[in-house]
Backbone atoms as SQL, in Angstrom:
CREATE TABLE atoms (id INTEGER PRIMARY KEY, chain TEXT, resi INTEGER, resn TEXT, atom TEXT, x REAL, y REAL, z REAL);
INSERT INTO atoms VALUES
  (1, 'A', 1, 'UNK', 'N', 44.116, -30.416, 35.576),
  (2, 'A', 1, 'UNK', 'CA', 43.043, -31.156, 34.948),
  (3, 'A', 1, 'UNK', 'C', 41.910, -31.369, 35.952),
  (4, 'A', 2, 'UNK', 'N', 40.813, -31.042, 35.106),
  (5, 'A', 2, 'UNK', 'CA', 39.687, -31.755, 36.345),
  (6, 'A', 2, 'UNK', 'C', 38.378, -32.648, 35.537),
  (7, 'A', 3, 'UNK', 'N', 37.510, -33.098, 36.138),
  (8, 'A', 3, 'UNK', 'CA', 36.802, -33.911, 35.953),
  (9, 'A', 3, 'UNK', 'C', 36.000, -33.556, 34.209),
  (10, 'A', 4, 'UNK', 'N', 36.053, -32.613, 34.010),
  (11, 'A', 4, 'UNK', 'CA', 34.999, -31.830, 32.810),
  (12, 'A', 4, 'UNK', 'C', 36.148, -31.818, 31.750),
  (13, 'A', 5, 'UNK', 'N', 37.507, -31.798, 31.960),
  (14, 'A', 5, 'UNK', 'CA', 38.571, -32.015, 30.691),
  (15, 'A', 5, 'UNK', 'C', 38.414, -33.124, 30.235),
  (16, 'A', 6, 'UNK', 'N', 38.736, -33.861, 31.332),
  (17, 'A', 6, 'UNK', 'CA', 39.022, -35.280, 31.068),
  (18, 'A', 6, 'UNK', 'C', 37.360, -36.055, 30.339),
  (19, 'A', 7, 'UNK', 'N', 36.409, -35.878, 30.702),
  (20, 'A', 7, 'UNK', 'CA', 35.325, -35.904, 30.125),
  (21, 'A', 7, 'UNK', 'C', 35.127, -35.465, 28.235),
  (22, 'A', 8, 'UNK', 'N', 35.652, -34.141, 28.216),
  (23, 'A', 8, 'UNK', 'CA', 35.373, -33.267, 27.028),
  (24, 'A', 8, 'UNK', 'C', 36.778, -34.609, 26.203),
  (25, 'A', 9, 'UNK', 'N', 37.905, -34.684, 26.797),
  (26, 'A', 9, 'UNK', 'CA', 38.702, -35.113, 25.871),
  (27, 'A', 9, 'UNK', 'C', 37.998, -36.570, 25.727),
  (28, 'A', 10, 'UNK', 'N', 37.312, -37.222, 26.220),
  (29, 'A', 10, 'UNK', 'CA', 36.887, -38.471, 26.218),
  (30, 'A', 10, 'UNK', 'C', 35.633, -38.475, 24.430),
  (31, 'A', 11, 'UNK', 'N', 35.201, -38.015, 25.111),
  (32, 'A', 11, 'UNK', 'CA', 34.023, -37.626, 24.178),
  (33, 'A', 11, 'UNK', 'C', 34.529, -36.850, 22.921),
  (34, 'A', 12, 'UNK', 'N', 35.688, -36.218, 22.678),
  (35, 'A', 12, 'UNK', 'CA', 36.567, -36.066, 21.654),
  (36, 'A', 12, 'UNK', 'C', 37.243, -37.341, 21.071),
  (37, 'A', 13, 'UNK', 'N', 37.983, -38.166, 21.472),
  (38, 'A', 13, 'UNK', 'CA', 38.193, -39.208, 21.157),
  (39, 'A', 13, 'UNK', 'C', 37.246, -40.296, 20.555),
  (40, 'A', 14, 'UNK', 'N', 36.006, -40.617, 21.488),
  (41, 'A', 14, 'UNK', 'CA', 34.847, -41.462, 21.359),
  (42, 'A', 14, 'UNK', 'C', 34.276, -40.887, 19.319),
  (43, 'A', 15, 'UNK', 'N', 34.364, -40.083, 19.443),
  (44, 'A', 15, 'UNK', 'CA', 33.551, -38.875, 18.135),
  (45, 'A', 15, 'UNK', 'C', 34.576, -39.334, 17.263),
  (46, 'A', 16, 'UNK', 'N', 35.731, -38.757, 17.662),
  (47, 'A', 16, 'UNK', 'CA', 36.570, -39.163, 16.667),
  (48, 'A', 16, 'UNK', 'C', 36.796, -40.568, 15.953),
  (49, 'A', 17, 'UNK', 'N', 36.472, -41.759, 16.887),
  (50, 'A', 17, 'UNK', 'CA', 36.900, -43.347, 16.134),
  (51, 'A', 17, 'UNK', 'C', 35.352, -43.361, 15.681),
  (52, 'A', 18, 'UNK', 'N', 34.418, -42.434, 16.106),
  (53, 'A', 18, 'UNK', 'CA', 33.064, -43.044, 15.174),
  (54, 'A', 18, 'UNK', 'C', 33.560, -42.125, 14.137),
  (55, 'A', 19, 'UNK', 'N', 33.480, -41.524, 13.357),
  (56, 'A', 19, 'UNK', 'CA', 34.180, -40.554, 12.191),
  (57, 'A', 19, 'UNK', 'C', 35.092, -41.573, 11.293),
  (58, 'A', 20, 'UNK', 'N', 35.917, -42.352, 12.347),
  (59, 'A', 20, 'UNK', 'CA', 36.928, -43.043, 11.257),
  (60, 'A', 20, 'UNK', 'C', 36.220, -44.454, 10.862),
  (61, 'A', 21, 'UNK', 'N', 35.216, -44.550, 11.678),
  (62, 'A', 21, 'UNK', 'CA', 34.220, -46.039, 11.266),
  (63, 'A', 21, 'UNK', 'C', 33.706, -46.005, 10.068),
  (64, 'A', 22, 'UNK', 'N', 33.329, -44.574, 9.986),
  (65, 'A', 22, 'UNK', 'CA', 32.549, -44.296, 8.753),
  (66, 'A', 22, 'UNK', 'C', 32.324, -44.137, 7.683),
  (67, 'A', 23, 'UNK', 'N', 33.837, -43.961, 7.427),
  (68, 'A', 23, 'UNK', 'CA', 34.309, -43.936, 6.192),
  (69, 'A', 23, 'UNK', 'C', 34.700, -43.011, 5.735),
  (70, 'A', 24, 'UNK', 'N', 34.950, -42.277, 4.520),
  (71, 'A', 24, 'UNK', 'CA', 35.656, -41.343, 3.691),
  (72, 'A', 24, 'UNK', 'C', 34.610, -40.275, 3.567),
  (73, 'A', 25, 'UNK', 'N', 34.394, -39.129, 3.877),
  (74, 'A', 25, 'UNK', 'CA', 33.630, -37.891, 3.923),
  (75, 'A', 25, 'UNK', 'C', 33.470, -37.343, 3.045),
  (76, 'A', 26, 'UNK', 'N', 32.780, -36.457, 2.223),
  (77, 'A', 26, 'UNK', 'CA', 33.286, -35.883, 1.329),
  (78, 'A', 26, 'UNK', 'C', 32.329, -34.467, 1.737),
  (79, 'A', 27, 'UNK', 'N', 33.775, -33.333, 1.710),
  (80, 'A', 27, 'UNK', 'CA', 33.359, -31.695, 2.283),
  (81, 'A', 27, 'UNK', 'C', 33.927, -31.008, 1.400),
  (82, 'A', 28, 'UNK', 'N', 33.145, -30.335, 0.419),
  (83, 'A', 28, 'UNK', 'CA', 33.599, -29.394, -0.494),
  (84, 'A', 28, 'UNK', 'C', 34.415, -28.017, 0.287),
  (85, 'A', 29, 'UNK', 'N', 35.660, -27.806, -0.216),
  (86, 'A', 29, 'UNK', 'CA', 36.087, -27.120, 0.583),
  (87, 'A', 29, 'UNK', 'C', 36.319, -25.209, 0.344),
  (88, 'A', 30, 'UNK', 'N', 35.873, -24.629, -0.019),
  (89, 'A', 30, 'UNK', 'CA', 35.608, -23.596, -0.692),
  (90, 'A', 30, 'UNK', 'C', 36.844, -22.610, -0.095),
  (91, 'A', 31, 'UNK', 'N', 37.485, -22.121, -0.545),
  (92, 'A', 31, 'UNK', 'CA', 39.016, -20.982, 0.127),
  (93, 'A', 31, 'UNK', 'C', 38.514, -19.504, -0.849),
  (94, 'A', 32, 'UNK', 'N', 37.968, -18.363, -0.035),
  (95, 'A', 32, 'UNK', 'CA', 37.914, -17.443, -0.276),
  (96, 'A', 32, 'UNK', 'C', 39.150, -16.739, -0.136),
  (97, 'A', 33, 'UNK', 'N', 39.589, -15.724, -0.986),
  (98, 'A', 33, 'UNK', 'CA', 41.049, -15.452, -0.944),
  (99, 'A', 33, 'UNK', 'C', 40.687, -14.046, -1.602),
  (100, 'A', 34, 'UNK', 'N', 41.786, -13.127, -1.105),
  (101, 'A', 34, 'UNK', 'CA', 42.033, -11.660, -1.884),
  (102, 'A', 34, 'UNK', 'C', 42.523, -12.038, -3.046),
  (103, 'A', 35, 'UNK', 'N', 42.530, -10.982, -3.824),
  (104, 'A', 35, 'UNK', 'CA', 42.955, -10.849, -5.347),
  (105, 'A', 35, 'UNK', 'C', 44.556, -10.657, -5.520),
  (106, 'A', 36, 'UNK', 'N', 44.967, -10.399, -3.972),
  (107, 'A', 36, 'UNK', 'CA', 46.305, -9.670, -4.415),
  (108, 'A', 36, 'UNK', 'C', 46.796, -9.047, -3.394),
  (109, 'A', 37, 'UNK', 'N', 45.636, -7.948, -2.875),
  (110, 'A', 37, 'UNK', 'CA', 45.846, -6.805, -2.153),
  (111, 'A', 37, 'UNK', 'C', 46.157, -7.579, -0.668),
  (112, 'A', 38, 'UNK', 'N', 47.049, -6.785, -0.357),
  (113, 'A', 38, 'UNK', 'CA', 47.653, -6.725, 1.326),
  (114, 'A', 38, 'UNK', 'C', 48.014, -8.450, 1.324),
  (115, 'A', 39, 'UNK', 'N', 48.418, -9.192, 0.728),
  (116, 'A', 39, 'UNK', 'CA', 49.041, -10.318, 0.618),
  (117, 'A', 39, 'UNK', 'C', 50.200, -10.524, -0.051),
  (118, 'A', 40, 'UNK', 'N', 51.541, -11.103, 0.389),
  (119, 'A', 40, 'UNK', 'CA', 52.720, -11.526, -0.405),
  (120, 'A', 40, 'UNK', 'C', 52.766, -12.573, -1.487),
  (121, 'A', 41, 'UNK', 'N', 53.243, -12.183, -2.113),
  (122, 'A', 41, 'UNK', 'CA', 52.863, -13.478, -3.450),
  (123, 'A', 41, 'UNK', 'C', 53.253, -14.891, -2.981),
  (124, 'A', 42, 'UNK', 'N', 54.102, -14.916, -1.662),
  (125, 'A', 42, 'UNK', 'CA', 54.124, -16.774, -1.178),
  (126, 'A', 42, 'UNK', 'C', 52.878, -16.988, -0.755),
  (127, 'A', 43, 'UNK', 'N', 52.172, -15.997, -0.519),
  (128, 'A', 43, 'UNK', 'CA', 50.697, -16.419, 0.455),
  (129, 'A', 43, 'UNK', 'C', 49.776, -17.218, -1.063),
  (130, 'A', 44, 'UNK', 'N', 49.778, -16.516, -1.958),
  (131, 'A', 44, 'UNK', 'CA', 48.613, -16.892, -2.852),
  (132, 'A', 44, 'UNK', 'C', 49.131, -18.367, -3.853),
  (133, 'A', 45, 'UNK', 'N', 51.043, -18.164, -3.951),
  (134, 'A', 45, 'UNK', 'CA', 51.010, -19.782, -4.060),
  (135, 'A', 45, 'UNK', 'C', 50.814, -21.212, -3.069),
  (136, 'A', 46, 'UNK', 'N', 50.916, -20.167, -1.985),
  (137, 'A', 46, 'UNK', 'CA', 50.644, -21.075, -1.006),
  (138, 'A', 46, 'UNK', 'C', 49.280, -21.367, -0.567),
  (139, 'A', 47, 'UNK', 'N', 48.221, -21.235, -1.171),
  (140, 'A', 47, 'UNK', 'CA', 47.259, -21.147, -1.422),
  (141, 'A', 47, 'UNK', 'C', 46.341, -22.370, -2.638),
  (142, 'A', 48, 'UNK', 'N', 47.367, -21.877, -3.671),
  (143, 'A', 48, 'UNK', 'CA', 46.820, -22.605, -4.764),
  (144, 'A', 48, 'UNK', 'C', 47.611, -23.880, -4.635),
  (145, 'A', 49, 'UNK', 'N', 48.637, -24.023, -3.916),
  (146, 'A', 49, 'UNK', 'CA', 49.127, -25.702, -3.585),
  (147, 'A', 49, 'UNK', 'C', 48.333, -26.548, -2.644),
  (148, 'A', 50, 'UNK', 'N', 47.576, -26.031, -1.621),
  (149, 'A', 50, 'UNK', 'CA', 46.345, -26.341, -0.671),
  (150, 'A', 50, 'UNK', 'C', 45.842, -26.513, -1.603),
  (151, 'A', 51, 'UNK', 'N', 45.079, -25.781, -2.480),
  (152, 'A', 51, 'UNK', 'CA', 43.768, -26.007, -3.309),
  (153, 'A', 51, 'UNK', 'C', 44.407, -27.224, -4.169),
  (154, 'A', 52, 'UNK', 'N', 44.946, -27.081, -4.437),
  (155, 'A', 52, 'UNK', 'CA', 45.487, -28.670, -5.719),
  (156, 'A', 52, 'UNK', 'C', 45.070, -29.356, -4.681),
  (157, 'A', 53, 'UNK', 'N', 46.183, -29.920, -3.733),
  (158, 'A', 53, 'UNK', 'CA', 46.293, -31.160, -2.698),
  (159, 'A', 53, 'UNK', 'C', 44.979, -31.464, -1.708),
  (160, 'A', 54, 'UNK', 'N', 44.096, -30.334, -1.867),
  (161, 'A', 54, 'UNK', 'CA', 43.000, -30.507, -1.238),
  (162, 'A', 54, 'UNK', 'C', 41.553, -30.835, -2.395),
  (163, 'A', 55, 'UNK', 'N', 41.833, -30.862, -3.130),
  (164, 'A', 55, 'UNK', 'CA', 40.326, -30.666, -4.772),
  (165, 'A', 55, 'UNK', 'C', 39.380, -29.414, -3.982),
  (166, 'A', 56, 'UNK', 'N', 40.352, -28.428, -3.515),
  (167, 'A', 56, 'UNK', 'CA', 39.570, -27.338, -3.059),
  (168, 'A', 56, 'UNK', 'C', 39.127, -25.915, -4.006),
  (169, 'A', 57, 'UNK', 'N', 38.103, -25.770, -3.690),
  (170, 'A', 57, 'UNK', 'CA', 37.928, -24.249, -5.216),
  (171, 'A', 57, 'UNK', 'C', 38.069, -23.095, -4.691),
  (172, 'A', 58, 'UNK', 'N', 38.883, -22.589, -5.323),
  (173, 'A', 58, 'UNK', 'CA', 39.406, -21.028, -4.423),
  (174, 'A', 58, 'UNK', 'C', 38.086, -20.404, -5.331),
  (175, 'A', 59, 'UNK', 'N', 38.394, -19.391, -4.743),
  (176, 'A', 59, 'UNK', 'CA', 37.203, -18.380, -5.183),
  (177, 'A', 59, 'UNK', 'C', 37.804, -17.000, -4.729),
  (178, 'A', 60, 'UNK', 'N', 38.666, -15.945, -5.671),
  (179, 'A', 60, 'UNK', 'CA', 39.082, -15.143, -5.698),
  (180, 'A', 60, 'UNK', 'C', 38.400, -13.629, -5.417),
  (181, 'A', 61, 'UNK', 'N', 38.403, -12.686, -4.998),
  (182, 'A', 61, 'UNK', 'CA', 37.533, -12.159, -4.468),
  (183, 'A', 61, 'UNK', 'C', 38.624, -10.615, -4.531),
  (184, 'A', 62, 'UNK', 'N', 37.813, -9.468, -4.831),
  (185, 'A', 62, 'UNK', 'CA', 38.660, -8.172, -5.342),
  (186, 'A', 62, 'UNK', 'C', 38.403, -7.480, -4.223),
  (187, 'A', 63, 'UNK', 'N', 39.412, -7.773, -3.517),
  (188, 'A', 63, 'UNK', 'CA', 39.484, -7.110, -2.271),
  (189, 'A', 63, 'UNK', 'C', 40.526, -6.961, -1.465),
  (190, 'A', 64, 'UNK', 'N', 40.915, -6.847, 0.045),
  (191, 'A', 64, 'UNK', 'CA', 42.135, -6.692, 0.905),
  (192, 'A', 64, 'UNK', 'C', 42.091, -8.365, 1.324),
  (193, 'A', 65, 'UNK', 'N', 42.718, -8.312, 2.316),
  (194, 'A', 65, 'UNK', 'CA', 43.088, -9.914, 2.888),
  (195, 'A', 65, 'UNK', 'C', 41.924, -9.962, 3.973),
  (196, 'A', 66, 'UNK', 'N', 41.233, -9.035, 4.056),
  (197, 'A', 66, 'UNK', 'CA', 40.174, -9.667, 5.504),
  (198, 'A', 66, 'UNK', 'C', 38.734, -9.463, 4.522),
  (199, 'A', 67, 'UNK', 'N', 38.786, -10.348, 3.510),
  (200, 'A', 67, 'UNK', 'CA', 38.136, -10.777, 2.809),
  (201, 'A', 67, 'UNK', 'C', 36.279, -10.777, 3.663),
  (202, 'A', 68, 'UNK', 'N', 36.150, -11.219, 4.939),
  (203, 'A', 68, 'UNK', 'CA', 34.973, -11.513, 5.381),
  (204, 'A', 68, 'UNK', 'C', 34.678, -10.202, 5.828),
  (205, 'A', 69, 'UNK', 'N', 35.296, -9.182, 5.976),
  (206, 'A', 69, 'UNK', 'CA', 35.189, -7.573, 6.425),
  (207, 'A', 69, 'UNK', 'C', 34.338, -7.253, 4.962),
  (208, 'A', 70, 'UNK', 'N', 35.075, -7.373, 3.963),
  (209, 'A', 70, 'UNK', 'CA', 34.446, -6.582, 2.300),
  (210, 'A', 70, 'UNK', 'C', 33.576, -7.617, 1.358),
  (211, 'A', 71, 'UNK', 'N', 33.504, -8.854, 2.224),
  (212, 'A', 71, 'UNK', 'CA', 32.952, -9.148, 0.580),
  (213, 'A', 71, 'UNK', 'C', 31.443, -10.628, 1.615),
  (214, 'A', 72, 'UNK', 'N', 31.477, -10.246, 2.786),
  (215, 'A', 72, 'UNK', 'CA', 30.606, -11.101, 3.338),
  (216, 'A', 72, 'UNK', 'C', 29.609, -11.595, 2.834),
  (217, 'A', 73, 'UNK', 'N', 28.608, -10.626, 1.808),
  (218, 'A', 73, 'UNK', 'CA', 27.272, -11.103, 1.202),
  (219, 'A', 73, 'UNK', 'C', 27.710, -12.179, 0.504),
  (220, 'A', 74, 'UNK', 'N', 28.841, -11.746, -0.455),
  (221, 'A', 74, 'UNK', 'CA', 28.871, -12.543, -1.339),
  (222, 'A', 74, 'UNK', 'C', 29.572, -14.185, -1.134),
  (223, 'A', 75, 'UNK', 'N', 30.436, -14.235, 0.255),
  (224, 'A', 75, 'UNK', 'CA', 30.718, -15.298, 0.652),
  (225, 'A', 75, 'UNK', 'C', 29.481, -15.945, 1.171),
  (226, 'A', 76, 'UNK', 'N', 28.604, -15.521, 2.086),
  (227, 'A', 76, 'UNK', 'CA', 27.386, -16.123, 2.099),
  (228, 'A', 76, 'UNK', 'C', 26.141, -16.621, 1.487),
  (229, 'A', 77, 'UNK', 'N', 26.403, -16.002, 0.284),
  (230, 'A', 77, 'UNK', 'CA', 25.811, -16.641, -0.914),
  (231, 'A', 77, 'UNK', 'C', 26.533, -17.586, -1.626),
  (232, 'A', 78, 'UNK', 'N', 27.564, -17.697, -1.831),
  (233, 'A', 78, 'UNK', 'CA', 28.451, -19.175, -2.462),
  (234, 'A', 78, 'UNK', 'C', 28.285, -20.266, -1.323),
  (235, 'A', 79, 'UNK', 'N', 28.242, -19.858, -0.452),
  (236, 'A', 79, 'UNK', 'CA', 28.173, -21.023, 0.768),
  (237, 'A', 79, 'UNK', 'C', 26.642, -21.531, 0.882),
  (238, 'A', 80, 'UNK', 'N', 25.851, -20.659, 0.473),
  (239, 'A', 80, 'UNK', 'CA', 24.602, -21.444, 0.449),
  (240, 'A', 80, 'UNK', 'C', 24.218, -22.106, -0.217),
  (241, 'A', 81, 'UNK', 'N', 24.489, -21.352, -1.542),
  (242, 'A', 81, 'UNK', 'CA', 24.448, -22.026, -2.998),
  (243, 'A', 81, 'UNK', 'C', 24.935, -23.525, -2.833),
  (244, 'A', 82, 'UNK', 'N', 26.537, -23.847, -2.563),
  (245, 'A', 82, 'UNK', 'CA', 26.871, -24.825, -2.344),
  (246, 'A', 82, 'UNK', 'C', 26.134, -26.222, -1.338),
  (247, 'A', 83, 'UNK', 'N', 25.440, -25.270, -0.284),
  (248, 'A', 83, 'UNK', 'CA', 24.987, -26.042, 1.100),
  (249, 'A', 83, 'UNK', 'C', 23.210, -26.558, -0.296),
  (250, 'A', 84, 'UNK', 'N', 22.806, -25.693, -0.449),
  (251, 'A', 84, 'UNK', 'CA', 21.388, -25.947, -1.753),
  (252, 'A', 84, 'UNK', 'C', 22.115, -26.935, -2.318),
  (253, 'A', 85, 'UNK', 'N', 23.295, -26.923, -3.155),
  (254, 'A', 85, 'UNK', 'CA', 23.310, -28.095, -4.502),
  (255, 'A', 85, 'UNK', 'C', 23.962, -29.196, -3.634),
  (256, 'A', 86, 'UNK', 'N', 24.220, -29.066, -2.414),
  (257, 'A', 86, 'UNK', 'CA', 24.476, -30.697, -2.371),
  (258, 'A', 86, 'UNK', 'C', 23.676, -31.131, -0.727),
  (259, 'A', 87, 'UNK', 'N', 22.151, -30.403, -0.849),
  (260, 'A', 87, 'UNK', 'CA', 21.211, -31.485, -0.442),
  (261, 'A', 87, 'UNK', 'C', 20.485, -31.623, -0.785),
  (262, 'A', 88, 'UNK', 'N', 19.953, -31.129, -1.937),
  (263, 'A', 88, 'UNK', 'CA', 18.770, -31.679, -2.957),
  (264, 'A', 88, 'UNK', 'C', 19.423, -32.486, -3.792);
């Protein structure tokens, strides 16, 4: 350990109890996911049990599992879209 850990973890901590001062957050959580391909079927229920327990919106996508390799435009357009409707 040296002087710049112990610092970084300080200032991790400090961040962190202002976060819990603040109250309850609210972060839409968006889970881009393959359709199917190159994934085991525990992966995609394991998936949609996150999305329940989280009020998260999957967003299914016709593709392999490295989803941000094939379908990037279109993840970057739902993410903006989203980032647009909730600051106006």
């Amino acid at each position: 350990m040296n002087d710049c850990y112990i610092g970084e973890a300080k200032t991790v901590l400090d961040n962190a109890k202002l976060v819990d001062k603040s109250g309850e957050i609210y972060c839409p959580i968006l889970m881009f996911v393959s359709d199917g391909k190159q994934v085991s079927a525990n992966w995609i229920q394991y998936q949609k049990e996150f999305a329940e327990r989280n009020n998260a919106k999957i967003i299914q996508l016709n593709c392999g599992h490295y989803v941000h390799y094939y379908e990037s435009d279109c993840i970057s357009e739902e993410i903006m879209r989203i980032i647009n409707k909730n600051i106006i």
